[in-house]
Each structure stands twice: as structure tokens, then as C-alpha cells.
C-alpha positions as CSV (number, residue, x, y, z in Angstrom):
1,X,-3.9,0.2,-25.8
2,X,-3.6,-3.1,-27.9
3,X,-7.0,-4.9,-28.4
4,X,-6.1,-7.9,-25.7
5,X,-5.7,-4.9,-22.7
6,X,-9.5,-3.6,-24.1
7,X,-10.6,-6.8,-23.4
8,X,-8.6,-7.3,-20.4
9,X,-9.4,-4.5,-18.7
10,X,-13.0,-3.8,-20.3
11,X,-14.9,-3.9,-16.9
12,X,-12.7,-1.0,-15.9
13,X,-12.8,1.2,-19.0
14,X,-16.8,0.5,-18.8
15,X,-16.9,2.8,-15.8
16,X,-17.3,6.9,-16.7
17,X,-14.8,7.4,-14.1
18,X,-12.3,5.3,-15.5
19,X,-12.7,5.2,-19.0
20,X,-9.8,4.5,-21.7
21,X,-7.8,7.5,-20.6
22,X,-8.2,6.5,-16.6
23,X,-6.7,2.6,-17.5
24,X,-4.3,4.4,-20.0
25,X,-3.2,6.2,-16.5
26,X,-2.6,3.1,-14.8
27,X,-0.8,1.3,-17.0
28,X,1.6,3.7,-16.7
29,X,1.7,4.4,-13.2
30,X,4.6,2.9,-10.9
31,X,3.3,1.5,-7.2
32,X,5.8,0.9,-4.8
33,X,4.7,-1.6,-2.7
34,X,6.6,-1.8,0.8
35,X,6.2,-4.8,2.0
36,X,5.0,-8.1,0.7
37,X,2.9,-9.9,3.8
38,X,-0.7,-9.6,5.1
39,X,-1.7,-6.3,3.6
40,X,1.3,-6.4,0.5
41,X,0.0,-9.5,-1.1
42,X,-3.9,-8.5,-1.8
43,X,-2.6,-5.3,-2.7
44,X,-0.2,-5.7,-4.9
45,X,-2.7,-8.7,-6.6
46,X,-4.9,-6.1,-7.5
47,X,-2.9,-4.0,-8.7
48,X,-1.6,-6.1,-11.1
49,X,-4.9,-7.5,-12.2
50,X,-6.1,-4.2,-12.7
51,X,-2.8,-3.4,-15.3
52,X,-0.6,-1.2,-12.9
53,X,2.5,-1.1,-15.2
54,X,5.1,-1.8,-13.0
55,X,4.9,-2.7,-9.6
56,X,7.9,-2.5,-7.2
57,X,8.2,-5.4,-4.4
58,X,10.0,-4.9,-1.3
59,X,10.5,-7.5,1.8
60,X,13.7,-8.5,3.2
61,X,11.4,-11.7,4.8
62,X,10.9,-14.9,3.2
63,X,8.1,-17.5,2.9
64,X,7.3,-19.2,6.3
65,X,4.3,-21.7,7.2
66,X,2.7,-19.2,9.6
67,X,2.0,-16.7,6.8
68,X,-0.1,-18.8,4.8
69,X,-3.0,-18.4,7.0
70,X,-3.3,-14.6,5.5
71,X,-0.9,-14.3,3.1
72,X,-2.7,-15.1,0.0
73,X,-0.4,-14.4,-2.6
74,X,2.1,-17.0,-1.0
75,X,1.9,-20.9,-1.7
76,X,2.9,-23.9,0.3
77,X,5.0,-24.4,-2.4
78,X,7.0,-21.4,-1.8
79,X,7.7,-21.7,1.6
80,X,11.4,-20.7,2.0
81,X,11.3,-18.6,-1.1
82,X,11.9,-14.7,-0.6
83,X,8.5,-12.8,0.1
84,X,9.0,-10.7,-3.1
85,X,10.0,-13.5,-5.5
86,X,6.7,-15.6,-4.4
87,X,4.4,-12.4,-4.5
88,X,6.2,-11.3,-8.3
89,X,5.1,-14.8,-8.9
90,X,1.8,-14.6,-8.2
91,X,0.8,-11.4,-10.0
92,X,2.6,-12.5,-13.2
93,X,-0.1,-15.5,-12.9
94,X,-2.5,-12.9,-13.3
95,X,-0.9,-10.4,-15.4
96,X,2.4,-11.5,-17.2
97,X,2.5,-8.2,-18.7
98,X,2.7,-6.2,-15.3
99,X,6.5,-5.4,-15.2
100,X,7.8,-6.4,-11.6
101,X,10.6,-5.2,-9.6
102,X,11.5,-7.2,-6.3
103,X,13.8,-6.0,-3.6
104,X,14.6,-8.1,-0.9
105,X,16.3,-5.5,1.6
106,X,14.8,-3.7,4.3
107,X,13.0,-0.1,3.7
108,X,15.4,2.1,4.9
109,X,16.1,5.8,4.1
110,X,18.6,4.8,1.6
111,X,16.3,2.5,-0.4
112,X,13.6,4.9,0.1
113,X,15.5,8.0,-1.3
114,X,16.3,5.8,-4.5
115,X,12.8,4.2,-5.0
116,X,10.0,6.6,-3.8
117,X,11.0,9.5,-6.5
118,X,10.5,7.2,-9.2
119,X,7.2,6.1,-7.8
120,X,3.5,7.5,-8.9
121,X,2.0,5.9,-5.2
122,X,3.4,4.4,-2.8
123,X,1.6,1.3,-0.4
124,X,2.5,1.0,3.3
125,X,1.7,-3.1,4.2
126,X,4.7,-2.6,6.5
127,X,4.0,-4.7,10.0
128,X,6.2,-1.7,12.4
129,X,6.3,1.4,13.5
130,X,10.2,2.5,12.2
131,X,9.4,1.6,8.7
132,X,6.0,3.2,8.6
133,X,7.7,6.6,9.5
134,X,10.4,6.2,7.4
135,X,8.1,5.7,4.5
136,X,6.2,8.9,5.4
137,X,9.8,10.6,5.6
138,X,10.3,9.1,2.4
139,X,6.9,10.6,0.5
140,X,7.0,13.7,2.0
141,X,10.7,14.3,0.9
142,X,10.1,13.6,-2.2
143,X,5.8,14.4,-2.8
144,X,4.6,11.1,-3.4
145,X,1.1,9.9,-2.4
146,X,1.1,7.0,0.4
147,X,-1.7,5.1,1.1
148,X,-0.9,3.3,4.7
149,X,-2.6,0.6,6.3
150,X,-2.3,-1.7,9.3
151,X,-4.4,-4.8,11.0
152,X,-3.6,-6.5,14.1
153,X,-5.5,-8.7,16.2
154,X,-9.1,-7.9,15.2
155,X,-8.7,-4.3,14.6
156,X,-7.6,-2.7,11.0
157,X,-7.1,1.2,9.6
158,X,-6.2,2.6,6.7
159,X,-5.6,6.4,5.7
160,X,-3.9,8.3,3.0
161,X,-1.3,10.8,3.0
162,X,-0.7,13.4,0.0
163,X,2.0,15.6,0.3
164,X,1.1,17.4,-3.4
165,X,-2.2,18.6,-1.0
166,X,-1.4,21.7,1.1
167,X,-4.1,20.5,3.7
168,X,-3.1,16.6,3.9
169,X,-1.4,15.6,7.3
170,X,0.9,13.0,7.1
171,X,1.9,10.0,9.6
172,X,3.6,11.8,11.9
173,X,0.9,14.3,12.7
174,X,-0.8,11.4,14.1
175,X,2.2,9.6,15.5
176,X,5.1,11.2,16.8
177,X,8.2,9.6,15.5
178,X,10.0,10.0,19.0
179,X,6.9,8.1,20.6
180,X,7.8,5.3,22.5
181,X,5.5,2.5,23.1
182,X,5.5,-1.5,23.0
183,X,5.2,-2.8,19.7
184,X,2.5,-5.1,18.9
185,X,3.6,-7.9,16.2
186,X,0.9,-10.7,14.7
187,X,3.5,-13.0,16.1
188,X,2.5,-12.8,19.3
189,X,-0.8,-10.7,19.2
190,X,-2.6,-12.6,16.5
191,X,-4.2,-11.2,13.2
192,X,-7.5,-12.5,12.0
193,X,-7.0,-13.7,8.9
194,X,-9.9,-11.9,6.7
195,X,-9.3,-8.5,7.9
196,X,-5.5,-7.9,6.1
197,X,-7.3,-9.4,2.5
198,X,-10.2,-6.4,3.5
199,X,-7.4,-3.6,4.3
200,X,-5.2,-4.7,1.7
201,X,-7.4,-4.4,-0.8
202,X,-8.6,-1.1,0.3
203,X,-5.4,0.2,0.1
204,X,-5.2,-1.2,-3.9
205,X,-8.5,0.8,-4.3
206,X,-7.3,4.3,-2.7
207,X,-3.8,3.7,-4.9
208,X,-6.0,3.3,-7.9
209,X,-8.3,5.9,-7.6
210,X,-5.2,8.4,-6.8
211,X,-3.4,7.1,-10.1
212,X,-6.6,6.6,-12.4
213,X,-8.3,10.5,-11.3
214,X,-11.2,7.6,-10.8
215,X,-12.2,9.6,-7.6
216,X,-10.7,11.9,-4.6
217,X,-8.9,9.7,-1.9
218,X,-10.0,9.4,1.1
219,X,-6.8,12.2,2.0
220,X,-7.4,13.8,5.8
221,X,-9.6,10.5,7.3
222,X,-8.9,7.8,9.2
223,X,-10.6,4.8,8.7
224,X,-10.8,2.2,11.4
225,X,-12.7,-1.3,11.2
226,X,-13.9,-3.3,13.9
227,X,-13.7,-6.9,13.0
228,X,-15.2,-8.1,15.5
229,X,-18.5,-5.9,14.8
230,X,-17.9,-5.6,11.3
231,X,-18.3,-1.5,12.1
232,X,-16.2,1.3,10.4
233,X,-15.8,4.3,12.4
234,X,-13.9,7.6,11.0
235,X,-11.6,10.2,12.0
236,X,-10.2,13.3,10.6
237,X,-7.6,13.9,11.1
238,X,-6.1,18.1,10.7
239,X,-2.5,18.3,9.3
240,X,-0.1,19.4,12.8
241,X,1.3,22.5,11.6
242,X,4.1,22.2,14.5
243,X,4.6,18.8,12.3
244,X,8.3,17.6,12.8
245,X,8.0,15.9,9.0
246,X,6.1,17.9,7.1
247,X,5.4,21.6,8.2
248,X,8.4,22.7,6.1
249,X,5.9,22.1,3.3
250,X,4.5,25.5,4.4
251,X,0.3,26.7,4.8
């Protein structure tokens, strides 16, 4: 570690938990960061301010008006610009020396298959229910930690999923993949603005703490906040051994 990233990340390496050999750990981990909205922007901020080595961006969207109400790592500025590019942008203001890979396709198994295996964590700020299952496909194929999150309207959660843990359940132990149900989009439900900067960086803390040893993730719980009350409530959640994802992992 040169002398600038003592100083840099000083506050970090003043915590026991962290240390030098917990910030040595994160800059070399690899987050991949699936999308780059709401939840993607403070997440991937924070993980570049706290000297994540390399970061990899993917959105297939671009920069429109309506995200700037939440979207903090966007600009009016960069309205028009892909999602990724702006986002890359913004955490290079922070930390030029975070190495940033941007991807502006869709997650799809293909993509997934190439990226998650070279990942050390891997961030869910996807906004649907295909892509959130295909990203737990994804990690449990190849034994990657996910963090996941979601917010709409007023209401956010936020879990982890770690296949390397023979007790962890994964997204589809909660939710079927052949569920059907309406989808809900901010577009037309609304999103308090506040709530994705909370989850987001929530999900930058659980990444951190899984790549730095810092502390145990919050693996097997569901966390779900109330914004309108301000009042988290948890589940835990057993892994479905009848799993159709992951109970080829075994006991």
C-alpha cells in the first residue's frame, strides 16, 4: 500500500476490524455491480471511495431527467449519456485509481456466466424480477456472494445470499422463479427518493464487510424498512432444500 492510499483510506485502516490487511483485501477485490440506477449509484460510490479495486458497471439504460430525483451518481449534465459511462464517471471523481469496467447490455445468463466467475461480490440494484433471478442463477452457479436489494414506493429490503455457506438460502427460496405476479416499476408506482441512497448504501456496507472479513454478513435475514415509519423489521429466512436453484449444492 503506497503512502497516498494510507492516508486515503486511514479512517478505514483505523478500525481493528479493518486494519491494513482488511483495506489490502479490498483493494483487490472485484464488485460487480448490476445495474447502475437508484440502488447502483450509492453503491457503487462507496465502493469506490472506500478503494474497491475494480468495480464492474452494468446497465443497458441511459441518463434520463426522471432519474435525477434518486440517482445521485448521475448529473443534469449527463442526461442522455449511458448509465454506466455517467456512474464510471462519478466514482473516478472520487477515486481515479478505482479501475472501472462499464457494460452497457442487459444482465443476461450469457453476460452473467462470463462476469460473475471473475467477481469477489456481486450487487443486485437491478429494478425486476427476471434479472434478480438470473443474477442468483448466476452466483449460485458459479459461488459468488450477492448482496440484493430493492425499494419501491416507500418500502425497501435488502438480504444476502452466500452460496460458499451450506446454510445460506438464496433468492429463489424466497421467490419462486415460475411465480407470476404484476410487476411493480418506480415508473408508475413511485420511489421515495431517500430510501434507494439508504438501501444502496447498505448493500456497499454488506459487500464490504464480505470482502474486508470486517464482520459476518447479514447471510439468512431479511431486512425490510418502512419509510414511512422509519422501522426495520427482520425475517429469517431457512434455505428451501426442495430449492429449484440451489439444493444441488447438497446439506
Amino acid at each position: 500500500m503506497t503512502d497516498e492510499q494510507l492516508l486515503r483510506y486511514s479512517r478505514h485502516i483505523l478500525l481493528d476490524e479493518v486494519g491494513i490487511e482488511g483495506q489490502e483485501r479490498v483493494l483487490a477485490a472485484n464488485a460487480l455491480v448490476i445495474g447502475a440506477g437508484g440502488l447502483g449509484s450509492p453503491a457503487a460510490l462507496y465502493l469506490g471511495s472506500a478503494g474497491v479495486g475494480r468495480i464492474t458497471l452494468v446497465d443497458h439504460d441511459v441518463v434520463d431527467l426522471t432519474n435525477l430525483q434518486r440517482q445521485v451518481a448521475h448529473t443534469t449534465d449527463r442526461v442522455g449519456q449511458p448509465k454506466v459511462a455517467s456512474a464510471a464517471q462519478a466514482v473516478h471523481a472520487i477515486n481515479p485509481d478505482v479501475h472501472i469496467t462499464t457494460l452497457q447490455q442487459k444482465a443476461d445468463e450469457a453476460l452473467l456466466d462470463t462476469w460473475v466467475p471473475q467477481a469477489s461480490v456481486v450487487l443486485d440494484c437491478s429494478d425486476n424480477y427476471t434479472t434478480r433471478h438470473a443474477v442468483n442463477a448466476a452466483c449460485i452457479r458459479h459461488g459468488v456472494p450477492l448482496v440484493a436489494g430493492a425499494v419501491i414506493r416507500f418500502d425497501g429490503q435488502i438480504m444476502v445470499f452466500d452460496p460458499r455457506d451450506a446454510a445460506s438460502p438464496c433468492y429463489a427460496c424466497m421467490f419462486a422463479p415460475d411465480a407470476e405476479f404484476e410487476e411493480v416499476q418506480c415508473s408508475t408506482m413511485g420511489v421515495f427518493a431517500p430510501l434507494v441512497g439508504v438501501i444502496g448504501a447498505m448493500q456497499a456496507a454488506e459487500a464490504l464487510k464480505l470482502v474486508s472479513g470486517a464482520a459476518p454478513a447479514m447471510t439468512g435475514r431479511l431486512l425490510m424498512l418502512d419509510g414511512r415509519s422509519m422501522e426495520w423489521s427482520t425475517m429469517n429466512v431457512p434455505r428451501d432444500s426442495g430449492c429449484k436453484v440451489c439444493s444441488h449444492r447438497g446439506p
